[in-house]
C-alpha positions in Angstrom: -7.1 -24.4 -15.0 -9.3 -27.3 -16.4 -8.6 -30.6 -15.0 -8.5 -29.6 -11.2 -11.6 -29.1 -8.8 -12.8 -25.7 -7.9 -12.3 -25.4 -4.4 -13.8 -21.9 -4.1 -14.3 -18.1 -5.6 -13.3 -15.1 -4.2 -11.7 -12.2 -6.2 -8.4 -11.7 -7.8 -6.7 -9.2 -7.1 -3.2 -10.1 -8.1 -3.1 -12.0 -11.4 -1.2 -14.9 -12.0 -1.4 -18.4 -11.2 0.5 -20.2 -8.7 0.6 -23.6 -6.6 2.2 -24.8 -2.9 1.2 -25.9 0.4 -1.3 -24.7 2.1 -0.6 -22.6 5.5 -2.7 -20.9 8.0 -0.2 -18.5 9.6 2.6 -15.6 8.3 4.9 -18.4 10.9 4.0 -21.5 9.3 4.6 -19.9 5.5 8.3 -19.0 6.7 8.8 -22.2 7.5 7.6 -23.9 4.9 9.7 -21.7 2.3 12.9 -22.7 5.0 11.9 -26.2 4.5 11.9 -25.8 0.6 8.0 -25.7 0.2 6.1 -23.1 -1.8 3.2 -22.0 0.7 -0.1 -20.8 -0.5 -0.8 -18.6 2.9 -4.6 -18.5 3.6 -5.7 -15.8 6.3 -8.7 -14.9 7.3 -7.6 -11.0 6.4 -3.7 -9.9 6.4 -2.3 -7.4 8.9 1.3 -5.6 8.6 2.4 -8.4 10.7 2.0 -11.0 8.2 4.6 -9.3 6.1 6.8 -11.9 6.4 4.4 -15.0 5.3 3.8 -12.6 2.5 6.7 -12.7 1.4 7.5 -16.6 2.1 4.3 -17.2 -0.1 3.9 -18.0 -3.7 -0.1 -17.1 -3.3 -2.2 -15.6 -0.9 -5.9 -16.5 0.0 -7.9 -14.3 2.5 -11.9 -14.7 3.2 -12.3 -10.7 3.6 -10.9 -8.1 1.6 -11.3 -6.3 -1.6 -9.2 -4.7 -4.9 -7.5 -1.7 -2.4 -7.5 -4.1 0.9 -3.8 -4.3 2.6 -3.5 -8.2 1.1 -4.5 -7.0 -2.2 -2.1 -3.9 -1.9 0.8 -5.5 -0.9 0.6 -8.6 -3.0 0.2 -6.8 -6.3 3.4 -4.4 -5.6 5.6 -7.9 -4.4 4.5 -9.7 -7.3 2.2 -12.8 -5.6 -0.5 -14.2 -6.4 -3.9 -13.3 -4.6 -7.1 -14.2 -4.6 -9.6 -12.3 -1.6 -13.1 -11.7 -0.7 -14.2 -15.1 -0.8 -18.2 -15.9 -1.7 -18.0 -19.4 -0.8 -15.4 -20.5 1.6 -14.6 -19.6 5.1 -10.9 -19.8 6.7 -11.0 -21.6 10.5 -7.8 -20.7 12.2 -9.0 -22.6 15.3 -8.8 -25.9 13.1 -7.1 -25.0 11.0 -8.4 -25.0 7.7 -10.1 -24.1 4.8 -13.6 -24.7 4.8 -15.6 -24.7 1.3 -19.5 -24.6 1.3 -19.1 -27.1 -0.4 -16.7 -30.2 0.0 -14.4 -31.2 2.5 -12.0 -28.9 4.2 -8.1 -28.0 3.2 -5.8 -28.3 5.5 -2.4 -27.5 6.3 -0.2 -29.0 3.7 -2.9 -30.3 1.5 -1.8 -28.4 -2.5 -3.7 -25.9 -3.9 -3.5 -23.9 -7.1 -4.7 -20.0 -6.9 -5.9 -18.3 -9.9 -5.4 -14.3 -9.6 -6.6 -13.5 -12.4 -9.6 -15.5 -12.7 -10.5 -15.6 -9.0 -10.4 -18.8 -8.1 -8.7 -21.2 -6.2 -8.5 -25.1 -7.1 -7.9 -28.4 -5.4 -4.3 -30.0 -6.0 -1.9 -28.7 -8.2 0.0 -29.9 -11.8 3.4 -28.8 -10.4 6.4 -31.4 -9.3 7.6 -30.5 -5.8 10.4 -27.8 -5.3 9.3 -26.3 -9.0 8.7 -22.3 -9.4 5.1 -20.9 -9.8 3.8 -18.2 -12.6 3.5 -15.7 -10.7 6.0 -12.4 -11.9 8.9 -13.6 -12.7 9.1 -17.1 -12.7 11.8 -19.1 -12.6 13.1 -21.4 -15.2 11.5 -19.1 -17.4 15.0 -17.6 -18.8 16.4 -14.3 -19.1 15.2 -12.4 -21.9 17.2 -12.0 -24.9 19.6 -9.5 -25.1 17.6 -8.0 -29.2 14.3 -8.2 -27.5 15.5 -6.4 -24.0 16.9 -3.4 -26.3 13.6 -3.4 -28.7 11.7 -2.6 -25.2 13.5 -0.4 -23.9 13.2 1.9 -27.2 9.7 1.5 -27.1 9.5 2.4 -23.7 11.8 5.7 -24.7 9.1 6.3 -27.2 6.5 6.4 -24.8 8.5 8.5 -22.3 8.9 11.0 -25.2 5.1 11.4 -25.6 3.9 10.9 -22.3 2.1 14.1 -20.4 2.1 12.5 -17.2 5.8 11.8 -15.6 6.2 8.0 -13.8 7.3 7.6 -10.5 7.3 4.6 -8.6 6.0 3.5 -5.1 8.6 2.1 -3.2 9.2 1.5 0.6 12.6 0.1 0.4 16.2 1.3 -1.1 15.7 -2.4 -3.1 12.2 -0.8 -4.5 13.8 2.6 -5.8 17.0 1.0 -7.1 14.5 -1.3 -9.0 12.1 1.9 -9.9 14.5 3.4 -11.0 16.0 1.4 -13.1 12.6 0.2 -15.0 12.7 4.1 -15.6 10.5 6.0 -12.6 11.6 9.6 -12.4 11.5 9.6 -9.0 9.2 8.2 -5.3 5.8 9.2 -5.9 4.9 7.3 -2.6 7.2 6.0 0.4 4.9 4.8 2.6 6.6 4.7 6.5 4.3 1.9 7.7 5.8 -0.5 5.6 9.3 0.5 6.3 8.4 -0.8 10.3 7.2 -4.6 9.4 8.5 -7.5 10.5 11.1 -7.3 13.3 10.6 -3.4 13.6 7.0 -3.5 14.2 7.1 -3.9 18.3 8.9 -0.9 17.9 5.7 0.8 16.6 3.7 -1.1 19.1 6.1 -0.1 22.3 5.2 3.7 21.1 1.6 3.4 20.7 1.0 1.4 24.1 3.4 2.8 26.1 3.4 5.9 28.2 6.4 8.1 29.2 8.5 5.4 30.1 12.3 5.0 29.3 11.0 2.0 27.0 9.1 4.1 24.6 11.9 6.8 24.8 14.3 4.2 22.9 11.6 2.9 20.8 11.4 6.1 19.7 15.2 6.7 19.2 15.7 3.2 17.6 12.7 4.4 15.4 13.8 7.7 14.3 17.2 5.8 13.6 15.5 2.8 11.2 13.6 5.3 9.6 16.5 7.7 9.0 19.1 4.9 7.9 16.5 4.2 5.4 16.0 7.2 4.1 19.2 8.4 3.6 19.7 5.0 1.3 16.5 5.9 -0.5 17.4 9.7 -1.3 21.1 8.4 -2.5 19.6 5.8 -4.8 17.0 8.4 -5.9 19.6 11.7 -5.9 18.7 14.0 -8.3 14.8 13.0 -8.2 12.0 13.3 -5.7 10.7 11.1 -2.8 8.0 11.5 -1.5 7.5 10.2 1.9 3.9 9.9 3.5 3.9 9.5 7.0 2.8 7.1 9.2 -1.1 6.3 7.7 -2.7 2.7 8.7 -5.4 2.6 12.2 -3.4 1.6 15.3 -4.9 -1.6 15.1 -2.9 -2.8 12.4 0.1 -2.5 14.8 -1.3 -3.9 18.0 -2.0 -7.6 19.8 -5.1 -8.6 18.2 -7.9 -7.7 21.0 -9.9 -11.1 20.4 -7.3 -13.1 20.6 -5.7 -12.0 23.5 -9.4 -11.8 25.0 -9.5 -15.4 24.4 -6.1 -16.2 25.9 -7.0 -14.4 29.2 -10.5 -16.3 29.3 -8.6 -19.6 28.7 -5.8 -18.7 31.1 -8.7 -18.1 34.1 -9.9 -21.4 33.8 -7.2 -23.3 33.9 -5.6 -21.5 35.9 -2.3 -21.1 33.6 -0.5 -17.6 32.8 -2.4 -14.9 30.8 -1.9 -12.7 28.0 0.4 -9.7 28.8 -1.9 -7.1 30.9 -0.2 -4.0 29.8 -0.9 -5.4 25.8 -4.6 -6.0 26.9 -5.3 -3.3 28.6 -3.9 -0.9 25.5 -5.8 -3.3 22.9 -9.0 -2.1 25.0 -8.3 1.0 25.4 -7.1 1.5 21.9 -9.8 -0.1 19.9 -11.8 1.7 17.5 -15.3 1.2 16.2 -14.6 1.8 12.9 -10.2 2.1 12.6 -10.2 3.2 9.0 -12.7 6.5 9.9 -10.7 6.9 13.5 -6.7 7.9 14.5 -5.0 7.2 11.4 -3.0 9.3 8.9 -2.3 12.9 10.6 -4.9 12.2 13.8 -2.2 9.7 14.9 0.8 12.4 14.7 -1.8 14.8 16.7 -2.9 12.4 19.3 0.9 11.3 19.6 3.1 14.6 18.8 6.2 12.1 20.1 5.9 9.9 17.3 5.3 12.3 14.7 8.2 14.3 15.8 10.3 11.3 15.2 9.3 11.0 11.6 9.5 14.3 11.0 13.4 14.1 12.4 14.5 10.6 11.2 13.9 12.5 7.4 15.3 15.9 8.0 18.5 14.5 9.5 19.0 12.2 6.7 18.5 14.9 4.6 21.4 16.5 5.9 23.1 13.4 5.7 22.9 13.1 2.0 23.7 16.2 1.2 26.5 16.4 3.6 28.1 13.4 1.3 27.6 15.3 -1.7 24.5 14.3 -2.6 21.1 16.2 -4.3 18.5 15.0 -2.0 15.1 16.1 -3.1 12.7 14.8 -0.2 8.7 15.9 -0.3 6.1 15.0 2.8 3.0 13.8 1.9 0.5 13.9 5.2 -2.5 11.5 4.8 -5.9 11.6 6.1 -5.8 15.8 5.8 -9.3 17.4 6.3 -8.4 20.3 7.3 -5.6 23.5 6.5 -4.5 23.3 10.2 -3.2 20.2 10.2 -1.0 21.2 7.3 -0.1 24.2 9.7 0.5 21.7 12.3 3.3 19.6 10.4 4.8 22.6 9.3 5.6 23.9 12.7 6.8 20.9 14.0 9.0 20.1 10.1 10.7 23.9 11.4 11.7 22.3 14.6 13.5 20.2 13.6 15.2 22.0 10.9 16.4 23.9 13.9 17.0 20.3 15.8 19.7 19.1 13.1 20.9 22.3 13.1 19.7 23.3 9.2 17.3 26.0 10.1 18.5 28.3 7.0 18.0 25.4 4.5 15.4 25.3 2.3 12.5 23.3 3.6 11.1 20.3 1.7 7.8 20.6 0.2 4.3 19.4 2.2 1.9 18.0 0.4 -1.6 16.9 1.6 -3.3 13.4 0.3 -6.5 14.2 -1.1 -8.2 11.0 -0.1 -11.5 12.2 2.3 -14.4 13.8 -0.1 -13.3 16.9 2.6 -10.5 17.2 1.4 -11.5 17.3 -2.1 -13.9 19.9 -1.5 -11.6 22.1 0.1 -8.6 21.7 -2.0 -8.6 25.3 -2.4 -7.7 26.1 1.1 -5.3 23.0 1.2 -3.2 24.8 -1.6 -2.8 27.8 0.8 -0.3 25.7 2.7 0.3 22.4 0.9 3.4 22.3 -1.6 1.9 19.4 -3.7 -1.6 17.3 -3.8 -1.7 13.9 -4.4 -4.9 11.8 -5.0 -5.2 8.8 -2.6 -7.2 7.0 -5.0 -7.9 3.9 -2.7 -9.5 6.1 0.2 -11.8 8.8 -1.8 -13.2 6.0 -4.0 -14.4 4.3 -0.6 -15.5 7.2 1.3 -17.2 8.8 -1.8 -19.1 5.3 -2.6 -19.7 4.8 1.2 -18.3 1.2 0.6 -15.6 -0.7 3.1 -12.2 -1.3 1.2 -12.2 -4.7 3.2 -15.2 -6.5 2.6 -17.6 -4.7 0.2 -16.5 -6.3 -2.6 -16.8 -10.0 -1.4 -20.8 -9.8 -1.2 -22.6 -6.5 -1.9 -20.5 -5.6 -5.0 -20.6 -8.9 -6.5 -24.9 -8.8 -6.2 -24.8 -5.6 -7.3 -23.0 -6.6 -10.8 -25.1 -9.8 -11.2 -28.0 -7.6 -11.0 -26.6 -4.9 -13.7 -27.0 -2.1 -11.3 -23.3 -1.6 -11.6 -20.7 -2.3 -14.3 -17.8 -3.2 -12.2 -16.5 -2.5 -8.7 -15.2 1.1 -8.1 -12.4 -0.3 -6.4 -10.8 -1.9 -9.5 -12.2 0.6 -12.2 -12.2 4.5 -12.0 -15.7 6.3 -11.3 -15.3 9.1 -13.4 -19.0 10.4 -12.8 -18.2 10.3 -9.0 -15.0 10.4 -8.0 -13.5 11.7 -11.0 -15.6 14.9 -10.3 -14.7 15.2 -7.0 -11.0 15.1 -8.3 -11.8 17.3 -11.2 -13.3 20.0 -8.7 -10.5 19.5 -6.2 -7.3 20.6 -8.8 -9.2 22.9 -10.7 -9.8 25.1 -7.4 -6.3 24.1 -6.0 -4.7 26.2 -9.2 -6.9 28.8 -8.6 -5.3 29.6 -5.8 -1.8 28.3 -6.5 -1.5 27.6 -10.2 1.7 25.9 -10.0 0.9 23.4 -7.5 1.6 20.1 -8.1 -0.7 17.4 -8.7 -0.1 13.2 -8.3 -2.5 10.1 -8.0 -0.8 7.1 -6.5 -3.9 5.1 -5.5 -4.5 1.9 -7.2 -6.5 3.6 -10.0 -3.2 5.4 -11.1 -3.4 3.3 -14.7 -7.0 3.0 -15.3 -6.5 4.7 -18.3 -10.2 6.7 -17.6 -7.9 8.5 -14.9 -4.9 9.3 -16.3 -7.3 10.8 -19.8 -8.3 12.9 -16.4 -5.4 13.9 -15.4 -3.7 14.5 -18.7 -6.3 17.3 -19.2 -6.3 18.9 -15.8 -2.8 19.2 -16.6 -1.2 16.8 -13.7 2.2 16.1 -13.2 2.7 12.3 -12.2 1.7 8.9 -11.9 2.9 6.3 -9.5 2.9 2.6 -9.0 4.8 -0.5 -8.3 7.9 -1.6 -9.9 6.5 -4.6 -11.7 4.0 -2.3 -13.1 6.3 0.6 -14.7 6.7 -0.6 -18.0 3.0 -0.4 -18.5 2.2 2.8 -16.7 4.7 4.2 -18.9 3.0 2.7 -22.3 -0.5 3.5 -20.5 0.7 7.4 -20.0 2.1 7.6 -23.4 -1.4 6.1 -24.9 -3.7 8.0 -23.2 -1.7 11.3 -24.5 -1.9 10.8 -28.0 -4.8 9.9 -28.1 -5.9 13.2 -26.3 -3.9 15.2 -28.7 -5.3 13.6 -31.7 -8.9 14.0 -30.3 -7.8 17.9 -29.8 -6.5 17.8 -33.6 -9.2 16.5 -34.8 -11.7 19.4 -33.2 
């Protein structure tokens, strides 16, 4: 990127390099993409919300975040550019704009050039108007040749032939396992039912969570359980014959609600002038529903047992289209993954409830699905053995454990401490973008090893953002796992990255 300024450093967290507009909202990035810009959205921090800008954008900039933050998950698995967790920047949404420690501000419409890989983002751009940006899949760039397409794909055979770890993908849309599946996953290692209600679904999620027994909620709930079940029926026909695994509903509340500050501000505003107010029902739920610290509060499981409504819909919208695709003909092989488990009971808990509604949809003689717990709270780890009692399947929520085992915040850790503690040698590199084996690979090593002493077929998964270090797939390669899982984009290497890592294991064997 020599020749244009350096506005500012942050880190990348979606490689690539890409140029547009800049825009301070998820709104003003739609539109600009309508109008027949490229936006470069720049957020303070993204919420589910924002999915939409996300998608407008050709880049995203936020101030907070970090390697396993939601703008850093999301961007990675829909091929933008990102650059997060910015050292020497702040974003002013009151303005708005972009304001470097240095240098005057950016504001909306001013061009900017984002650097994902190298963490930077620059002044201006090198691009005519209207023309594509490198980031995935470019266009303009051509289709590949037919020769080279088929020399690919028999390396990739090659790798799947040798590989001791199968490859599923991570896909929350039919569109993302027809596109798994065709780059060659061998099935859904992670659904993830939060991002299947963005957009114009989310007040659905928010009527739920704020509401009370109303008739309202009642057909938010319905139109839920539909959405979710229309879904999944298209996702088990696309991936008939393999598994899905579905993990219900995990992010805090607050992802889903009004933001409290903002609406705090509206009221304030409104009383002295006078003028209308935020929504009292919204505000007095934002209060009531906000959490010290979200990501240690009601999420994952805690949400199904403080709201048995809305994990009964879950639960339903995925055994009914079950039934569904089988009814059609169909070989439907659907798992549930439950996040955030710490203890055997809650396991219980969704097992009783998955029974009632076998009996709902009237399929109380079928075979049930398998439950699998996320091993993503050092708890959890530690009691893996119990866990196997009554879970089906384990898989490693990579993202979580590292935090909670380093005691760092996916969100911001890595835009100050992490950065000094590098500079200063004490570590090598964050432990959000390379595996601890020391520390959390113990805890992980621990946690299967005593899950197959109880249950010595149970299966075993990662689908955290570590799934391709290739430190933890050599890990899970010798404890014997059975899968990896990623994005689509990132297949073709997790497959070449599996195959690797097992020879190499097997020659080191040979050669003892």
């Amino acid at each position: 990127m020599s020749g244009l300024p350096v506005l500012c450093h942050g880190q990348g967290v979606a490689p690539g390099v890409a140029e547009g507009v800049a825009v301070f909202s998820a709104d003003a990035a739609v539109a600009a993409r309508d109008g027949g810009a490229e936006p470069v959205l720049i957020l303070p921090v993204t919420m589910p919300q924002d999915l939409p800008g996300l998608l407008a954008a050709v880049a995203v900039v936020t101030e907070q975040g970090g390697s396993t933050s939601h703008a850093a998950v999301v961007t990675r698995g829909l091929g933008r550019v990102c650059v997060t967790a910015l050292r020497d920047a702040r974003v002013d949404l009151d303005a708005p704009c972009l304001r470097p420690d240095d240098g005057e501000p950016v504001r909306p419409g001013d061009r900017i050039t984002v650097d994902g890989t190298a963490g930077a983002v620059h002044r201006g751009g090198r691009q005519a108007e209207g023309s594509r940006s490198s980031a995935g899949g470019a266009a303009g760039a051509g289709e590949p040749d037919a020769p080279a397409t088929r020399a690919v794909a028999r390396v990739l055979a090659a790798a799947d032939r040798r590989a001791g770890l199968a490859v599923r993908v991570n896909a929350d849309t039919p569109a993302d396992a027809e596109a798994g599946r065709a780059a060659g996953a061998t099935g859904v290692g992670l659904c993830r039912v939060e991002h299947m209600l963005l957009g114009e679904r989310q007040p659905l999620l928010a009527t739920i969570l704020t509401g009370a027994a109303s008739a309202a909620t009642s057909e938010a709930l319905d139109r839920l359980r539909e959405t979710l079940r229309d879904d999944f029926v298209a996702m088990l026909r696309v991936m008939d014959g393999l598994p899905v695994t579905v993990r219900l509903l995990d992010p805090p509340r607050h992802e889903f609600l009004p933001d409290l500050t903002r609406l705090e501000v509206a009221e304030a505003v409104a009383r002295a002038g006078g003028g209308a107010g935020p929504d009292p029902v919204a505000l007095a739920a934002a209060r009531r529903l906000r959490e010290t610290d979200p990501m240690l509060g009601v999420r994952g499981i805690r949400l199904g047992v403080l709201d048995p409504r809305l994990l009964e819909a879950q639960l339903a919208a995925l055994v009914e289209a079950t039934a569904l695709a089988r009814r059609d003909g169909g070989d439907p092989r659907p798992e549930l993954l439950v996040p955030m488990v710490t203890v055997p009971a809650e396991l219980e808990l969704v097992r009783e409830r998955l029974a009632e509604a076998y009996e709902r949809f009237g399929a109380a003689g079928a075979e049930p699905m398998p439950v699998g717990a996320m091993v993503e709270t050092p708890r959890a780890a530690l009691l893996a053995g119990e866990l196997a009692r009554v879970a089906d399947f384990l898989s490693i929520g990579s993202n979580d454990l590292t935090a909670l085992v380093w005691g760092l915040s996916r969100d911001d850790a890595e835009r100050e401490l992490v950065p000094r503690y590098r500079e200063l040698g004490l570590i090598e590199a964050s432990p959000a973008a390379r595996w601890d084996d020391d520390g959390v690979g113990v805890a992980v090593r621990r946690a299967v090893v005593a899950a197959r002493r109880v249950r010595p077929g149970i299966g075993v998964g990662i689908c955290g953002e570590h799934a391709l270090d290739p430190a933890a797939v050599r890990l899970l390669v010798r404890l014997g796992a059975d899968y990896v899982s990623c994005s689509p984009a990132r297949l073709p290497v997790a497959r070449l990255t599996v195959a690797r890592v097992t020879v190499a294991a097997e020659r080191a064997t040979e050669a003892r």
